[in-house]
C-alpha positions as CSV (number, residue, x, y, z in Angstrom):
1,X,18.4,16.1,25.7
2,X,17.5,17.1,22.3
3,X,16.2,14.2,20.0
4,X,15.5,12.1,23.2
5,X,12.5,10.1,24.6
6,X,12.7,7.5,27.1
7,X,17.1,7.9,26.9
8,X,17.2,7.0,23.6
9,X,18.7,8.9,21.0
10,X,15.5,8.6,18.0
11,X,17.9,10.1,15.4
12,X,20.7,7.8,15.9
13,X,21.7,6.9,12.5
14,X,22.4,3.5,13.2
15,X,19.0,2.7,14.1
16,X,18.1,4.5,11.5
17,X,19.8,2.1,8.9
18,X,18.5,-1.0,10.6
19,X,14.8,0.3,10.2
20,X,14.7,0.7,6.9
21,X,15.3,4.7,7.4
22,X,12.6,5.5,9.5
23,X,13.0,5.9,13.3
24,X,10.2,4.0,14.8
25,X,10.9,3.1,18.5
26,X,8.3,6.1,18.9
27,X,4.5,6.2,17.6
28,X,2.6,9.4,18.7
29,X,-0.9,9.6,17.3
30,X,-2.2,13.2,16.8
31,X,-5.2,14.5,16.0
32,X,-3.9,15.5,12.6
33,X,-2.6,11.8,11.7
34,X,-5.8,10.2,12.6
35,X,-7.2,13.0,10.0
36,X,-4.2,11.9,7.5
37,X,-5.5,7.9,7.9
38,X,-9.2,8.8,7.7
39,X,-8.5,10.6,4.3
40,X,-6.8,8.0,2.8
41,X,-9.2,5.2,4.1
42,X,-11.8,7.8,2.3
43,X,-9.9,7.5,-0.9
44,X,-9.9,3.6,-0.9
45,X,-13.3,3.9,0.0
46,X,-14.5,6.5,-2.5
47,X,-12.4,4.5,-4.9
48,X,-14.1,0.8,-4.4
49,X,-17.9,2.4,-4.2
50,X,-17.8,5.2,-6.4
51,X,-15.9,3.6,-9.8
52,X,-16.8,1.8,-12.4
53,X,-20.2,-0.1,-12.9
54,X,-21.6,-1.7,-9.6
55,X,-22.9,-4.7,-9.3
56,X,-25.7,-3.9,-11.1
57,X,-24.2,-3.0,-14.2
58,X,-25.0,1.0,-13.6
59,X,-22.3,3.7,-14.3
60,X,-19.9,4.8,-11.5
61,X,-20.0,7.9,-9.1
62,X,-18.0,10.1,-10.6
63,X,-15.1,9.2,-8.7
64,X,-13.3,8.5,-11.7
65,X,-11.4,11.9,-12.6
66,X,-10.2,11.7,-9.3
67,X,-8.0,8.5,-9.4
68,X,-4.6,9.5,-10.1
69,X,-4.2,12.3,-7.9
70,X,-5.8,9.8,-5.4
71,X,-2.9,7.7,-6.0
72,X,-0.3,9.9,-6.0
73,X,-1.2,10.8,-2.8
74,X,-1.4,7.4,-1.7
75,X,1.8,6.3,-2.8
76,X,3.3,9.7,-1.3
77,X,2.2,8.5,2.1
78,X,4.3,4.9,2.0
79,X,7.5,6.3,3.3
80,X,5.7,8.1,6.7
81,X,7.5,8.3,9.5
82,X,3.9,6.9,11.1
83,X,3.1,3.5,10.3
84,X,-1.0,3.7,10.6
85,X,-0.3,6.1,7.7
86,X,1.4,3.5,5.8
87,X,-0.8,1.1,6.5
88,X,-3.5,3.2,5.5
89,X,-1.9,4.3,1.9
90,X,-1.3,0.5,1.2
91,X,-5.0,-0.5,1.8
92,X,-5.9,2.3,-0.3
93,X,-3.4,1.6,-3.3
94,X,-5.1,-2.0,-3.6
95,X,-8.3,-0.1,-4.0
96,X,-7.7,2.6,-6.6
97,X,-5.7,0.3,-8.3
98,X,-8.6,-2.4,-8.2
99,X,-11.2,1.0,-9.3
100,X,-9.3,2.1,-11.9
101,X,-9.6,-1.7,-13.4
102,X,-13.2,-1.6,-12.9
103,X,-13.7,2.0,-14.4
104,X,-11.7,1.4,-17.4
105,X,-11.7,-2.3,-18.3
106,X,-9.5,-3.5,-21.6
107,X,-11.2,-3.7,-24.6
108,X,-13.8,-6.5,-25.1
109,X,-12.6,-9.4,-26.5
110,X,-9.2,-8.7,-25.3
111,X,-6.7,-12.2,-24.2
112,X,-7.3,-12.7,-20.1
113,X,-4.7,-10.7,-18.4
114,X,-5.3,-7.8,-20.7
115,X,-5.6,-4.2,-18.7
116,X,-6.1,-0.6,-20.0
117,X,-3.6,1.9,-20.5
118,X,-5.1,3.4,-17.3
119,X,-4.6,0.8,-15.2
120,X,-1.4,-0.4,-16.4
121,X,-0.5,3.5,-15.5
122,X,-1.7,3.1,-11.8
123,X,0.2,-0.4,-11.8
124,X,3.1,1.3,-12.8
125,X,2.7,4.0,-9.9
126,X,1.2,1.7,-7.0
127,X,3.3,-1.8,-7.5
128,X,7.2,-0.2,-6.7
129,X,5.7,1.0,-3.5
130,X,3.7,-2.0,-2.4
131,X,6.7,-3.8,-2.9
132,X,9.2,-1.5,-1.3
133,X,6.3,-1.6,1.8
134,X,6.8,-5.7,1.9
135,X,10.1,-4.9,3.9
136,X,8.7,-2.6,6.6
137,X,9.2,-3.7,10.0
138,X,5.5,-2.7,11.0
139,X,3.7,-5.8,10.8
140,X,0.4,-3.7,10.3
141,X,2.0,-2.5,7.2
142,X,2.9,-5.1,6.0
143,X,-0.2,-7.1,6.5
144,X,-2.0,-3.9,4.7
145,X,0.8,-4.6,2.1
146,X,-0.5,-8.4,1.5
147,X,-4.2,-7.5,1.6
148,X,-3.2,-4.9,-1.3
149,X,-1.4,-7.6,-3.3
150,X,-4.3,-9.9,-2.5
151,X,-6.7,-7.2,-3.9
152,X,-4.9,-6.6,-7.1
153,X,-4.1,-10.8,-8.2
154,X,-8.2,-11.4,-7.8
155,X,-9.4,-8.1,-9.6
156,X,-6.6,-8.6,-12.1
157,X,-5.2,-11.6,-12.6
158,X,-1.6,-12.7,-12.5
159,X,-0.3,-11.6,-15.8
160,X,-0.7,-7.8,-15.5
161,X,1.4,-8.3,-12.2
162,X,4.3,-10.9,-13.6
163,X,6.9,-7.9,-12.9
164,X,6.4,-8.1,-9.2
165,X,5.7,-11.9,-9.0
166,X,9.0,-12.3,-7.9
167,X,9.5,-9.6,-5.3
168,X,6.1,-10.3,-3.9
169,X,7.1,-14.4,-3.6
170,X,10.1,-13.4,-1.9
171,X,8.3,-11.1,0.3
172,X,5.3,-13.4,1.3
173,X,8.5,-16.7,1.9
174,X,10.1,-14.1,4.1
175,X,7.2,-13.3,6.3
176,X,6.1,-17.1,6.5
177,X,9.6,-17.9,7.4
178,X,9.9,-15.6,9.8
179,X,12.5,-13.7,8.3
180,X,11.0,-10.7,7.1
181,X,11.7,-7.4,8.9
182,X,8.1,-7.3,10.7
183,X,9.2,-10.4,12.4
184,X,12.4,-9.2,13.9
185,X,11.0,-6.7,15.9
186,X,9.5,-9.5,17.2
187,X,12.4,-11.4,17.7
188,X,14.6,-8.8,18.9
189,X,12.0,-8.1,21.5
190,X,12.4,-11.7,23.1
């Protein structure tokens, strides 16, 4: 029947409301998703080497004009119906967000915890959807999700993220606890 794999019905709504809106009992991989995750793991990539001075205090790659269409693009990809391609835009939202600190830093002599206009933009357009991706019930996501978050408090500090503090605590208790949505599929599966 139409809609069907393995006898179950993938557009039944009421599965669809306990994950989160995406029907994910089935994950096919496809030539063209594995193209979709190696893109955005280019953008991260691109992003973190190709930013900003390196280590060495030279200029950037040029990368730089790239950024927010990078991230739009990124953050257009967290509500997939595939979750490698969630994962994927997650990891690469900690790392244009984390480049676009490093290209344009705040003013020197600026209070710690200052950020530029720029990155308080890609703040602004990464952080909703980092923390909407806490609550996926793909453990790979959300792990991706935490590594982002990780990313962003050590390139930026704590104060340009105080908004989300709370929403990223409650996410991180949840997962430790056991409660978050990752870990039911877990559960549910025993």
């Amino acid at each position: 029947e139409e809609g069907e794999a393995g006898g179950r019905d993938l557009l039944d709504e009421e599965s669809d409301e306990e994950g989160g809106g995406h029907a994910r009992q089935l994950s096919v991989r496809s030539g063209v998703m594995d193209e979709k995750c190696a893109a955005l793991q280019a953008l991260g990539l691109y992003a973190a080497h190709c930013c900003g001075p390196d280590a060495s205090g030279q200029a950037g790659g040029g990368f730089e004009p790239h950024l927010l269409r990078a991230m739009e693009l990124a953050v257009s990809c967290l509500d997939a119906f595939h979750e490698d391609l969630r994962h994927q835009a997650c990891e690469a939202l900690g790392r244009l967000v984390a480049a676009t600190h490093r290209a344009f830093p705040p003013p020197p002599g600026s209070p710690p915890g200052t950020v530029s206009p720029q990155t308080q933009a890609a703040l602004a357009a990464a952080c909703p959807g980092l923390s909407e991706a806490l609550e996926d019930d793909d453990c790979g996501v959300v792990g991706a999700c935490l590594g982002a978050w990780r990313e962003l408090l050590g390139g930026l500090g704590v104060a340009p993220l105080a908004q989300w503090a709370t929403k990223v605590s409650e996410g991180v208790a949840a997962v430790l606890g056991g409660q978050a949505a990752c870990c039911e599929v877990y559960a549910d599966e025993e």
